[in-house]
Biopython code that builds the backbone (N, CA, C, O; Angstrom):
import numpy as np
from Bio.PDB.StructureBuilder import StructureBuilder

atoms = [
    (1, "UNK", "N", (11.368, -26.756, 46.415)),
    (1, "UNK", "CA", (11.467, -26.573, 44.979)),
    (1, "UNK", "C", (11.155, -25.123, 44.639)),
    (1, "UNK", "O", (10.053, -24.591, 44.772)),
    (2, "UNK", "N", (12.095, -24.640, 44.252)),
    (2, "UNK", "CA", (11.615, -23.275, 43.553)),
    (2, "UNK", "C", (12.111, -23.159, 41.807)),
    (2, "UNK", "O", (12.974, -23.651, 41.079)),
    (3, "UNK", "N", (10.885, -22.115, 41.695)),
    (3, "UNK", "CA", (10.526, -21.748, 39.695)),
    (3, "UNK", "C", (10.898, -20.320, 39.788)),
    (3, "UNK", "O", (10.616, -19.370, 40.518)),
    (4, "UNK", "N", (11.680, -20.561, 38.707)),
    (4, "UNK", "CA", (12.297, -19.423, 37.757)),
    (4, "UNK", "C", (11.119, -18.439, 36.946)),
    (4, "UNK", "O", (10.319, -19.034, 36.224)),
    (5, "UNK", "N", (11.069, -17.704, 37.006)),
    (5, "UNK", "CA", (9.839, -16.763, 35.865)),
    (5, "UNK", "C", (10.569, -17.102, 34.726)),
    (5, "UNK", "O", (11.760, -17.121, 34.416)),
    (6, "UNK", "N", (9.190, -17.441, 34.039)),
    (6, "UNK", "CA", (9.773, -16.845, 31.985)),
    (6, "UNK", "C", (9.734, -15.774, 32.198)),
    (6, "UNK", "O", (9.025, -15.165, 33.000)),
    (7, "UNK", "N", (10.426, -15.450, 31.566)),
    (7, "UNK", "CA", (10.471, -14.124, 30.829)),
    (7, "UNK", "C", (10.142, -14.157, 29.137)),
    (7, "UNK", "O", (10.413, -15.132, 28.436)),
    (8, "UNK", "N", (9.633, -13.150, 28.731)),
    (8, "UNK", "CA", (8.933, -13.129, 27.157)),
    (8, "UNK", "C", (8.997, -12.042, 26.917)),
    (8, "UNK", "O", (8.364, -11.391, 27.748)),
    (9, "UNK", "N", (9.650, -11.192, 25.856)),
    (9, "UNK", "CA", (9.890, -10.650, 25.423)),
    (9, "UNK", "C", (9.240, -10.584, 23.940)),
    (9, "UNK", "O", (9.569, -11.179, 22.915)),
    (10, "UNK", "N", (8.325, -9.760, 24.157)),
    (10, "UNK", "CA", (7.633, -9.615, 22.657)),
    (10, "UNK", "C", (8.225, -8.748, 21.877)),
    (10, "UNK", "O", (8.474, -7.591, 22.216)),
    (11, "UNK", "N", (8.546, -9.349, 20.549)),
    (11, "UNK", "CA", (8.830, -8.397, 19.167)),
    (11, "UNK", "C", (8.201, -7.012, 18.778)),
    (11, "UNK", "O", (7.140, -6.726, 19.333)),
    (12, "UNK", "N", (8.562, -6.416, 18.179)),
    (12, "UNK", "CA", (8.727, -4.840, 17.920)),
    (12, "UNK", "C", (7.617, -5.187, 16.114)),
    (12, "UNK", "O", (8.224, -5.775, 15.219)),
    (13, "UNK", "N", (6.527, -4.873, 15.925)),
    (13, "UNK", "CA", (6.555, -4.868, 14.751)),
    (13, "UNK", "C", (7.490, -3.646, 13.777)),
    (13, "UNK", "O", (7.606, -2.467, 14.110)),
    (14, "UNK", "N", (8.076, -4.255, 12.560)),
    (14, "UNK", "CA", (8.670, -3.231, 11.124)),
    (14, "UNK", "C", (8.008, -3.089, 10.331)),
    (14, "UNK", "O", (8.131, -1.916, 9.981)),
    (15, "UNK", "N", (7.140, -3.684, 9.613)),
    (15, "UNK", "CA", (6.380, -3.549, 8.336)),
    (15, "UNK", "C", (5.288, -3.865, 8.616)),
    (15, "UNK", "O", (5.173, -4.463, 9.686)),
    (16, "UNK", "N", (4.287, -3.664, 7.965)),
    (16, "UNK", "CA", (2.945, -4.332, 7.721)),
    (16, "UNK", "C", (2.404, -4.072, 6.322)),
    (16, "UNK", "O", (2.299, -3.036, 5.666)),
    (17, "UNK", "N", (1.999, -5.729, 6.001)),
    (17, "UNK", "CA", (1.530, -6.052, 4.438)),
    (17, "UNK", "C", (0.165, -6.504, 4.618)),
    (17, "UNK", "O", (-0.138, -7.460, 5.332)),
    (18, "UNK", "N", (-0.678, -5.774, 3.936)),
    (18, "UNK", "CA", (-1.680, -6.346, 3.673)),
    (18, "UNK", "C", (-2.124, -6.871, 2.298)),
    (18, "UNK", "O", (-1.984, -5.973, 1.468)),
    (19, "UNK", "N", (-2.552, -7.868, 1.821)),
    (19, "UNK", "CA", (-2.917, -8.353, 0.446)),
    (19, "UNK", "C", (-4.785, -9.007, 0.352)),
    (19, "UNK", "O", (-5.162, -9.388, 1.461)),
    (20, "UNK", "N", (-5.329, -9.079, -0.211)),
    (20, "UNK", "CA", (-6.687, -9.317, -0.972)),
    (20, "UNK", "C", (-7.359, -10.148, 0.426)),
    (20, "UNK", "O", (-8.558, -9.978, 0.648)),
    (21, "UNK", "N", (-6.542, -11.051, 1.358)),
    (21, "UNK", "CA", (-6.667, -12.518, 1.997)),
    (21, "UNK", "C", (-5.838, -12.465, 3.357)),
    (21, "UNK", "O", (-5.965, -13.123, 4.390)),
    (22, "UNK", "N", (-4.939, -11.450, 2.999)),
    (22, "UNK", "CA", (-3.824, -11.901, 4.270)),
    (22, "UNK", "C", (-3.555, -10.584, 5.155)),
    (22, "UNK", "O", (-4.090, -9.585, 4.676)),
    (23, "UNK", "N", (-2.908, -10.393, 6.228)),
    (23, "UNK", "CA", (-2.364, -9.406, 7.324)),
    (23, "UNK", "C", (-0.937, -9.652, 7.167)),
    (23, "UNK", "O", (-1.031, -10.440, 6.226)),
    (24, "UNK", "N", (-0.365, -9.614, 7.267)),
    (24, "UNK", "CA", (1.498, -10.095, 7.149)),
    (24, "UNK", "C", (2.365, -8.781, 8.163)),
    (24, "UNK", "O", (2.492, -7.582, 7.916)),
    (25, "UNK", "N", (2.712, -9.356, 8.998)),
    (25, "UNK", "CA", (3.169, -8.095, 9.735)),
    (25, "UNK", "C", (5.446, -8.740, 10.540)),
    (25, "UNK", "O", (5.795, -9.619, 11.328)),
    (26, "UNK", "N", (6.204, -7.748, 9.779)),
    (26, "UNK", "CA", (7.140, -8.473, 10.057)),
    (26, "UNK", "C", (7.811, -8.161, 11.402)),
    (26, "UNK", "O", (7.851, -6.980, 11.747)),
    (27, "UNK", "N", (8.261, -8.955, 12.072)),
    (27, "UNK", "CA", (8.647, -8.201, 13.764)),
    (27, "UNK", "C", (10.429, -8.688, 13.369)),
    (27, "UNK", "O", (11.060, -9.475, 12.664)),
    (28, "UNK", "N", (10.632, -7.589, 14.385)),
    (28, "UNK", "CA", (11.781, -7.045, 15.057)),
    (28, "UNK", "C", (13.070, -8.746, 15.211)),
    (28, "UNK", "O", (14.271, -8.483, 15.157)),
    (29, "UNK", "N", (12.848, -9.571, 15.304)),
    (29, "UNK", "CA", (13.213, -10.908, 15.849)),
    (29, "UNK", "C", (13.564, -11.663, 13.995)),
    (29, "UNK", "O", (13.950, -12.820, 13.826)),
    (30, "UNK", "N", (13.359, -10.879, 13.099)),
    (30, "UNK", "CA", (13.098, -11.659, 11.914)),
    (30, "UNK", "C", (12.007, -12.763, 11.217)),
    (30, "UNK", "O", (11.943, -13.283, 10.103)),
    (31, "UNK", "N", (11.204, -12.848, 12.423)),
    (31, "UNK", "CA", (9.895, -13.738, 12.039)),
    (31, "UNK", "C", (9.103, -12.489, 10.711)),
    (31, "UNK", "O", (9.574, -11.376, 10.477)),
    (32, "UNK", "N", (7.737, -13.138, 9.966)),
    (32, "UNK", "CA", (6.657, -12.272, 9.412)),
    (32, "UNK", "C", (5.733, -13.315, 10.095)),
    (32, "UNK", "O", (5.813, -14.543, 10.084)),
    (33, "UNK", "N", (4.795, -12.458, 10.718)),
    (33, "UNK", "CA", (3.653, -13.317, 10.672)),
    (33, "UNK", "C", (2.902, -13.201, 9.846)),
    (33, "UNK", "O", (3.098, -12.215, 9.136)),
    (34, "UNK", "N", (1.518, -14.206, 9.435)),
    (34, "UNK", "CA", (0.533, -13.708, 8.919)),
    (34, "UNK", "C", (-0.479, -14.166, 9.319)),
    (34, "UNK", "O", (-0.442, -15.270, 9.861)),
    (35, "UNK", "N", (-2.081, -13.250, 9.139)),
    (35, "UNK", "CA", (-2.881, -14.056, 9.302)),
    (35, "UNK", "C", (-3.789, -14.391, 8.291)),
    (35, "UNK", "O", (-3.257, -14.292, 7.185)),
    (36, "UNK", "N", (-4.772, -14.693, 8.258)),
    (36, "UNK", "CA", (-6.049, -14.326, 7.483)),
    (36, "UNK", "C", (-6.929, -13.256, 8.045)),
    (36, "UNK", "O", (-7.318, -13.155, 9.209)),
    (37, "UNK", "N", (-7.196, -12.420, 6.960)),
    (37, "UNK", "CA", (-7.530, -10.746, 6.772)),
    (37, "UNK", "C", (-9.236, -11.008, 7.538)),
    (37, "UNK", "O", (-9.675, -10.067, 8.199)),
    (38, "UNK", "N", (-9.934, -12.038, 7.428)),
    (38, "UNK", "CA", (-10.716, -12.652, 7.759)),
    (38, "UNK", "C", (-11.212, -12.645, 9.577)),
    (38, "UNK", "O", (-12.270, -12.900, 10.152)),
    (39, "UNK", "N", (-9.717, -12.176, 10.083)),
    (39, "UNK", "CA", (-9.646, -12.207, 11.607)),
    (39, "UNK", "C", (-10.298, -11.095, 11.934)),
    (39, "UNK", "O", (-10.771, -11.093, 13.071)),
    (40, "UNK", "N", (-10.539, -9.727, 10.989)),
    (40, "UNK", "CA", (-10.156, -8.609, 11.217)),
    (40, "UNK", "C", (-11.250, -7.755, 10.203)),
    (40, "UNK", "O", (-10.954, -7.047, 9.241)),
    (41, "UNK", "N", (-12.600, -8.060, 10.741)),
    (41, "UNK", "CA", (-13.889, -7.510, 9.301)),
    (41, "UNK", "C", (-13.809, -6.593, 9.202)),
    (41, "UNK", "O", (-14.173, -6.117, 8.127)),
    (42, "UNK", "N", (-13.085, -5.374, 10.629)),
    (42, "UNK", "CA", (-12.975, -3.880, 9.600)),
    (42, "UNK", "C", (-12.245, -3.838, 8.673)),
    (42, "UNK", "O", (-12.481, -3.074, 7.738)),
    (43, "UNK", "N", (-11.021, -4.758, 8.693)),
    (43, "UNK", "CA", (-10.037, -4.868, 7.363)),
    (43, "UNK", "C", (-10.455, -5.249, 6.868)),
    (43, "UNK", "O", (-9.726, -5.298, 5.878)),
    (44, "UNK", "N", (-12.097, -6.163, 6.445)),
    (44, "UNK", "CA", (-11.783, -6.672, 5.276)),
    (44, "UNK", "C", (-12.818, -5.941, 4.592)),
    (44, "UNK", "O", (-13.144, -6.091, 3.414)),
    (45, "UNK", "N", (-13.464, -4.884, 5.693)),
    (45, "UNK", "CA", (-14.170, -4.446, 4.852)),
    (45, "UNK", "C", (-13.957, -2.932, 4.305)),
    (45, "UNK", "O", (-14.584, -2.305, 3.451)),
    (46, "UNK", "N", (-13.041, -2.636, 4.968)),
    (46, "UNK", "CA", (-11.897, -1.563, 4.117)),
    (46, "UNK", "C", (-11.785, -1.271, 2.989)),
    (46, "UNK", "O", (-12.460, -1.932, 2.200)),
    (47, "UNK", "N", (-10.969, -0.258, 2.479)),
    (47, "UNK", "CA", (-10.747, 0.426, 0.996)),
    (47, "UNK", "C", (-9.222, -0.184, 1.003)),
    (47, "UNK", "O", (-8.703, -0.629, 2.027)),
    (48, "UNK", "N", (-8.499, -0.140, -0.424)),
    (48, "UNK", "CA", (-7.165, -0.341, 0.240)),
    (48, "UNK", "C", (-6.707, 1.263, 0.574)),
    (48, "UNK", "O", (-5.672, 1.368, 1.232)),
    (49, "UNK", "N", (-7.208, 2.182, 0.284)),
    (49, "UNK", "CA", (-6.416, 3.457, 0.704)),
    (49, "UNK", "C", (-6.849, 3.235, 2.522)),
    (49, "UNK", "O", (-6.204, 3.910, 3.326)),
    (50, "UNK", "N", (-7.667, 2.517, 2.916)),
    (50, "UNK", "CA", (-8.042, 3.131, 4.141)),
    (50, "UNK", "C", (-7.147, 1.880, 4.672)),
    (50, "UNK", "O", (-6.513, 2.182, 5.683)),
    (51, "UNK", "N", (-6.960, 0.630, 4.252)),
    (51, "UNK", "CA", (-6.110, -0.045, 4.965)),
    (51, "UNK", "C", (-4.351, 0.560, 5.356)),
    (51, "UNK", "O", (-3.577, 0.546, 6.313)),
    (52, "UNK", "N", (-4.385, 0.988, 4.122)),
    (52, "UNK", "CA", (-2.929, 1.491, 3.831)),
    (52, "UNK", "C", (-2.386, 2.657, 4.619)),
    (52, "UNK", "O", (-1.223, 3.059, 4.590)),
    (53, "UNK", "N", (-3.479, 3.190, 5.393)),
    (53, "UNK", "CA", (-3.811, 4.049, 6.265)),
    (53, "UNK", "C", (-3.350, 3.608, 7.698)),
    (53, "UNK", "O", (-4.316, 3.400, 8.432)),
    (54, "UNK", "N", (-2.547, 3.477, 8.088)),
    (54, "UNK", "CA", (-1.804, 3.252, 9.310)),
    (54, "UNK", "C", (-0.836, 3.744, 10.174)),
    (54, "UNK", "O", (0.065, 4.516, 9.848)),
    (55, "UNK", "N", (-1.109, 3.111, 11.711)),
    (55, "UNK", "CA", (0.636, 3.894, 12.335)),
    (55, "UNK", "C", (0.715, 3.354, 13.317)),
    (55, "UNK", "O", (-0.341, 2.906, 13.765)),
    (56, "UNK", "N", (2.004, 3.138, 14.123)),
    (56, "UNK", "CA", (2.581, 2.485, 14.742)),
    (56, "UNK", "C", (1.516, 2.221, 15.990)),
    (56, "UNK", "O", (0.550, 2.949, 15.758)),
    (57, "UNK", "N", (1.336, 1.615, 16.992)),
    (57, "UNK", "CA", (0.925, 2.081, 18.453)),
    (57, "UNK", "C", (2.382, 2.025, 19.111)),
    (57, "UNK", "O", (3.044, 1.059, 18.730)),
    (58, "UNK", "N", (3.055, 2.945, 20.098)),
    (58, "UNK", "CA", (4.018, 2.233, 20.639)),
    (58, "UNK", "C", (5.555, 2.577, 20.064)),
    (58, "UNK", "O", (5.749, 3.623, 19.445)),
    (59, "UNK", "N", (6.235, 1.970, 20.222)),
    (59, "UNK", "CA", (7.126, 2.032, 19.031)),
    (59, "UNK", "C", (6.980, 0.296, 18.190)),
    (59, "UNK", "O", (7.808, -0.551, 17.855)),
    (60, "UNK", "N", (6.322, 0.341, 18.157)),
    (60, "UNK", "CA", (5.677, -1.027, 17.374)),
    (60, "UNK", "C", (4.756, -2.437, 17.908)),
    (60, "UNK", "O", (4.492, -3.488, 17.324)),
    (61, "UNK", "N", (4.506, -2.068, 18.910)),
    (61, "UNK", "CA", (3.780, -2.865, 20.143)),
    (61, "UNK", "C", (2.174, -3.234, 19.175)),
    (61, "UNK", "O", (1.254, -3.926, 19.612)),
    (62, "UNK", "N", (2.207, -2.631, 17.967)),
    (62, "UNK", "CA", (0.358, -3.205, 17.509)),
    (62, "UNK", "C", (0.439, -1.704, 16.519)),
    (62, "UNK", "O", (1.271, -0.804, 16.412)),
    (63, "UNK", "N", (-0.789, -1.973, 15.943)),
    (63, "UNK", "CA", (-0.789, -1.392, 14.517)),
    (63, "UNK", "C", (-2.344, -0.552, 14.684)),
    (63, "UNK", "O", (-3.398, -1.040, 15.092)),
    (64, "UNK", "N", (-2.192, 0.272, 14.415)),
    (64, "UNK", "CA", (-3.424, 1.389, 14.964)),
    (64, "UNK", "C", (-4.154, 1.779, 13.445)),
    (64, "UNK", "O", (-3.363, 2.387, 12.724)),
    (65, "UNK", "N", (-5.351, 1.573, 12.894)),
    (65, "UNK", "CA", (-6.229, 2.132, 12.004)),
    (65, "UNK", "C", (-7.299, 3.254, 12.091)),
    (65, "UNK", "O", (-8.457, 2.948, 11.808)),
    (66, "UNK", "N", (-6.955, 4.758, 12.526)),
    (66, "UNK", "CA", (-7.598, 5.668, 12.537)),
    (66, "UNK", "C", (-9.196, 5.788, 12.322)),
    (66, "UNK", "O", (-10.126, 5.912, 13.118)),
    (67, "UNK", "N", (-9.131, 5.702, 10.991)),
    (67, "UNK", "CA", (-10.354, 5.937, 9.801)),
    (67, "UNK", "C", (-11.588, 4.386, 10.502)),
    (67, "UNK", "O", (-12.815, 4.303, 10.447)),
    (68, "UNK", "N", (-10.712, 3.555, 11.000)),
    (68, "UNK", "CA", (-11.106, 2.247, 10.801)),
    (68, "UNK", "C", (-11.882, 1.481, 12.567)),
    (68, "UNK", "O", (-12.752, 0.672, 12.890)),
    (69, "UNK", "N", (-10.797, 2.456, 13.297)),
    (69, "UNK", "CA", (-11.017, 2.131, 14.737)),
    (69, "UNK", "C", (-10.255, 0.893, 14.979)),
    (69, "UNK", "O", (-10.579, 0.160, 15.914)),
    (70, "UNK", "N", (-9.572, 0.695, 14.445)),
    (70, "UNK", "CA", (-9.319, -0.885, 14.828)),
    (70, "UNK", "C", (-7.949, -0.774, 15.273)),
    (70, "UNK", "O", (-7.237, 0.164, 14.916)),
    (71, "UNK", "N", (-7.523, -1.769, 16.101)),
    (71, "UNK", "CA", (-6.125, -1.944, 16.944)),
    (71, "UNK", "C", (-5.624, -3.294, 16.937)),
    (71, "UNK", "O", (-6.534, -4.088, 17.175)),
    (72, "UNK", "N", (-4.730, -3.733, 16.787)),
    (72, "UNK", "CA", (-4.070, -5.060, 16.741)),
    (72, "UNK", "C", (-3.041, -5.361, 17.328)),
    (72, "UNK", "O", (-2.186, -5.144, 16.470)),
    (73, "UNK", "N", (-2.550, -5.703, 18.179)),
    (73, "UNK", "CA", (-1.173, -5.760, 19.393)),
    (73, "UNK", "C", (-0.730, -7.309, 18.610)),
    (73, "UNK", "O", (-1.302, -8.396, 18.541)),
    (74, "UNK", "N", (0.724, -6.723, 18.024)),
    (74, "UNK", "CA", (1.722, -8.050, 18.050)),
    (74, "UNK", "C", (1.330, -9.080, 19.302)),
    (74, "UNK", "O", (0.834, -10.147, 18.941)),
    (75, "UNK", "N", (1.461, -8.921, 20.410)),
    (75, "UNK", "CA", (1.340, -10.208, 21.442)),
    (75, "UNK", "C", (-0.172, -11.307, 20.805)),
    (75, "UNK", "O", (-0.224, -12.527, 20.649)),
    (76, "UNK", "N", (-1.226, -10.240, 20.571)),
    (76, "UNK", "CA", (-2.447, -11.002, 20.084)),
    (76, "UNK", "C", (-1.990, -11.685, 19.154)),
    (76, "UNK", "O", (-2.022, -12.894, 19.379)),
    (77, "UNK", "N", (-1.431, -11.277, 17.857)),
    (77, "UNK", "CA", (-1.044, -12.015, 16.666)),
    (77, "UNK", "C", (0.322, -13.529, 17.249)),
    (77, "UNK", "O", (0.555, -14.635, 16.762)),
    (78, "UNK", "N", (0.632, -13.131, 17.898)),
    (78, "UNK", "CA", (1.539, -14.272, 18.350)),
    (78, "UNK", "C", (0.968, -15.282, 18.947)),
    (78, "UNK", "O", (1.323, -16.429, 18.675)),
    (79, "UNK", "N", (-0.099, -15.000, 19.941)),
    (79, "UNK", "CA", (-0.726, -15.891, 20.310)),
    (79, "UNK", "C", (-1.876, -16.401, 19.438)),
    (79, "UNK", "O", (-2.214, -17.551, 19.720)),
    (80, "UNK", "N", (-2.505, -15.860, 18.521)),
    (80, "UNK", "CA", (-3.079, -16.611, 17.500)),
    (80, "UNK", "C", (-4.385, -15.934, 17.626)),
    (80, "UNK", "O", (-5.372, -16.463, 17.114)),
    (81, "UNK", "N", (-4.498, -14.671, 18.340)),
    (81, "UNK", "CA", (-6.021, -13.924, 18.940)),
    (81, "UNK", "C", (-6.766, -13.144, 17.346)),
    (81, "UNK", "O", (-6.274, -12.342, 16.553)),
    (82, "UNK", "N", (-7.946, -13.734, 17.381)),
    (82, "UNK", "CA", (-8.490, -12.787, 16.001)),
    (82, "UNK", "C", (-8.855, -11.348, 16.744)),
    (82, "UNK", "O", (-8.330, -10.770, 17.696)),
    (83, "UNK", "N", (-9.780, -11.083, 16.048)),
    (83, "UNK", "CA", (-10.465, -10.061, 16.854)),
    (83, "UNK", "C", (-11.402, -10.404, 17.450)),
    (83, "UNK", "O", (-12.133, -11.315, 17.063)),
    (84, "UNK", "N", (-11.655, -9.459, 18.983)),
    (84, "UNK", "CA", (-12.210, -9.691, 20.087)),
    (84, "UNK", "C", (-14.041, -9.091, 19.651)),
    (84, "UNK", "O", (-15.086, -9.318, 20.261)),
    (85, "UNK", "N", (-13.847, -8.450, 18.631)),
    (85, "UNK", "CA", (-15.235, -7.435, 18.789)),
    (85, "UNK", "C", (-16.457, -8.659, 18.363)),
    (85, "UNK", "O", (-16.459, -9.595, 17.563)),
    (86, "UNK", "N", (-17.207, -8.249, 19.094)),
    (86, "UNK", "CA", (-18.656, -9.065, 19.189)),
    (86, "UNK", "C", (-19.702, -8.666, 17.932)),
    (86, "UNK", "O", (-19.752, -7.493, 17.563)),
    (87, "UNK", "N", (-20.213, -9.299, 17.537)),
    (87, "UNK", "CA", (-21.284, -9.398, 16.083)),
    (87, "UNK", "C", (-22.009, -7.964, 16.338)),
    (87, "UNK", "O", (-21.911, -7.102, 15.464)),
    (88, "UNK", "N", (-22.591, -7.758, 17.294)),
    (88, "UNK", "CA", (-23.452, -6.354, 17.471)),
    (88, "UNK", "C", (-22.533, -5.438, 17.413)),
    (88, "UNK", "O", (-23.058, -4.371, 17.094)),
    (89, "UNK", "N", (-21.063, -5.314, 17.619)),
    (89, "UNK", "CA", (-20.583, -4.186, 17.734)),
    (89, "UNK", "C", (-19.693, -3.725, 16.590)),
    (89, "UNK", "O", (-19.262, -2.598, 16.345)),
    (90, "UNK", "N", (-19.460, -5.312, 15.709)),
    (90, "UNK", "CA", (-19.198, -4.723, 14.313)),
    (90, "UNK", "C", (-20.635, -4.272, 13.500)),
    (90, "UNK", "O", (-20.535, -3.266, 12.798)),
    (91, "UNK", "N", (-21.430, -4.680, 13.530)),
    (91, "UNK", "CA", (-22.689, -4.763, 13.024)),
    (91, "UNK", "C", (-23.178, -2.850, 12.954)),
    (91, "UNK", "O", (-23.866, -2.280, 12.107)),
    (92, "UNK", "N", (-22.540, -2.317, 14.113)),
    (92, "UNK", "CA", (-23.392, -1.029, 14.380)),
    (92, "UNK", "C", (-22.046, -0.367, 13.850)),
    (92, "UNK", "O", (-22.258, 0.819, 13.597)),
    (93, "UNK", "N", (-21.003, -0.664, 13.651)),
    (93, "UNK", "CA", (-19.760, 0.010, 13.069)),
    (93, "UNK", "C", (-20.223, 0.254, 11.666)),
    (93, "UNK", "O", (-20.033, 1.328, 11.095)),
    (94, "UNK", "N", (-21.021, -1.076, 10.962)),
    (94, "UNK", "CA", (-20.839, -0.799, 9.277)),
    (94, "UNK", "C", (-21.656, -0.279, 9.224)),
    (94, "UNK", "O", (-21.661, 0.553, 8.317)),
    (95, "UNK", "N", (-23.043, -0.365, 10.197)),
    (95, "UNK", "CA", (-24.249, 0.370, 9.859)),
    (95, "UNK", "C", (-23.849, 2.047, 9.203)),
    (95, "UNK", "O", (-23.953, 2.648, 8.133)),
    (96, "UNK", "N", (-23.290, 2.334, 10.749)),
    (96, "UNK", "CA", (-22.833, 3.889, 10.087)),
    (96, "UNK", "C", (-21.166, 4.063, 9.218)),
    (96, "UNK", "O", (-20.446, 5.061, 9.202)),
    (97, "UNK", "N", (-20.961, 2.886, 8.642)),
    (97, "UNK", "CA", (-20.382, 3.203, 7.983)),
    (97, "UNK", "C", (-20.536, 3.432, 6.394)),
    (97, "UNK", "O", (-19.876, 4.003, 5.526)),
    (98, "UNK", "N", (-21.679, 2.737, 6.444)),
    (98, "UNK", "CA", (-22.507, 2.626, 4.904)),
    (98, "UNK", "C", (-22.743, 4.095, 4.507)),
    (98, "UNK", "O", (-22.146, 4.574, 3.543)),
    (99, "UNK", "N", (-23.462, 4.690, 5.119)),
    (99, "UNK", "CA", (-23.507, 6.438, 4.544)),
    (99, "UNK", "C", (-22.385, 6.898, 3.987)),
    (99, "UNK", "O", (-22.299, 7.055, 2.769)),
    (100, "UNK", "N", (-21.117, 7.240, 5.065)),
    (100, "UNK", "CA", (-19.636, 7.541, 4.375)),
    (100, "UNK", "C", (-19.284, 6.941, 2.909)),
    (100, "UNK", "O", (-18.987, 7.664, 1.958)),
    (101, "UNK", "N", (-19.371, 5.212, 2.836)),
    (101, "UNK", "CA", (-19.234, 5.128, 1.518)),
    (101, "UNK", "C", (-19.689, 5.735, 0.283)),
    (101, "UNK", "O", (-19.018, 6.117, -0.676)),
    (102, "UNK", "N", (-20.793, 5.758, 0.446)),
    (102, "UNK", "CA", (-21.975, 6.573, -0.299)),
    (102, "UNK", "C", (-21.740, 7.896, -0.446)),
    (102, "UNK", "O", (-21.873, 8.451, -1.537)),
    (103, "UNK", "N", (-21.458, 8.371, 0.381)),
    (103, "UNK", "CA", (-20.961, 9.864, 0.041)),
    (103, "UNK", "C", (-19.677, 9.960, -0.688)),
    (103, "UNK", "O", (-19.377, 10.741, -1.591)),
    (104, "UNK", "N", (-18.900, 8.929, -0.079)),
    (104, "UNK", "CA", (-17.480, 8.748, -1.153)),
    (104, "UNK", "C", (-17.557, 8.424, -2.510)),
    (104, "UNK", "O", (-16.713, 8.947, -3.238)),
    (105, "UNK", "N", (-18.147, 7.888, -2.868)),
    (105, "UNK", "CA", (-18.668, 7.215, -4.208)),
    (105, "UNK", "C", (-19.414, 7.934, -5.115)),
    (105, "UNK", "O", (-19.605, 7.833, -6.326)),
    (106, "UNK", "N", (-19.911, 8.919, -3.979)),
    (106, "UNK", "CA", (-20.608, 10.296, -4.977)),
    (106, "UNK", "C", (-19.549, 11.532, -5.497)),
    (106, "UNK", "O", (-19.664, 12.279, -6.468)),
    (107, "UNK", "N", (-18.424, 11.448, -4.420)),
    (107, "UNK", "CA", (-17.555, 12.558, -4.910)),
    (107, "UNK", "C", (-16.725, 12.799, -6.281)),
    (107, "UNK", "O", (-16.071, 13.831, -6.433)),
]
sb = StructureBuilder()
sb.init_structure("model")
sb.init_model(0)
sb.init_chain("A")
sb.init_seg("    ")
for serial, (resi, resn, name, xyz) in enumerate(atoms, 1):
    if name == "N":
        sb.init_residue(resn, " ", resi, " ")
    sb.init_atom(name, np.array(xyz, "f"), 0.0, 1.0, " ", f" {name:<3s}", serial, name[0])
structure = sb.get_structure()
C-alpha cells in the first residue's frame, strides 16, 4: 500500500480589517477569515492608529505590527491558533508599555 502526500497550499493574505471585536483578514483563494481581536492582547490593547499600522510579512504569508511586536501567519489563522505568547511575556510587554502611553497623552 502506498500514500500520496497532501499537498496544502496556503493562501496569500489581501486585506486586513480590524473592528472594536474582530481581526478579518481576506486571502488570496476568496475566503475572509475572522477572528476575535481577543486572540491577540497586543491588538486589543492597541490604539487604532497603531493597529492600522501594518505590513505585509512575505508577500502575504502573516501580517507584521512594528510599534506592536506582534506577528500573525495566515497558516495560524487557518488552523484556528490564537496567540502563542505566555501571561508573563505579555505582562512585561504592557508593563513598559504604560510609560509610552503616558507620554503620548501628554503630547
Amino acid at each position: 500500500m502506498s500514500t500520496s502526500p497532501i499537498e496544502i497550499t496556503i493562501p496569500f493574505a489581501q486585506n486586513v480589517t480590524i473592528s472594536a471585536d474582530t481581526l478579518s483578514v481576506e486571502l488570496s483563494d476568496g475566503r475572509t477569515i475572522s477572528v476575535p481581536l481577543t486572540w491577540f492582547p497586543r491588538l486589543v490593547q492597541a490604539t487604532a492608529k497603531e493597529r492600522k499600522n501594518w505590513r505585509w510579512i512575505g508577500q502575504g504569508e502573516g501580517i507584521h505590527w512594528e510599534e506592536l511586536d506582534e506577528d500573525i501567519s495566515v497558516e495560524n489563522l487557518l488552523t484556528g491558533k490564537p496567540s502563542g505568547e505566555s501571561q508573563a511575556s505579555f505582562k512585561k510587554w504592557l508593563a513598559k508599555r504604560a510609560p509610552r502611553q503616558i507620554e503620548r497623552g501628554n503630547k
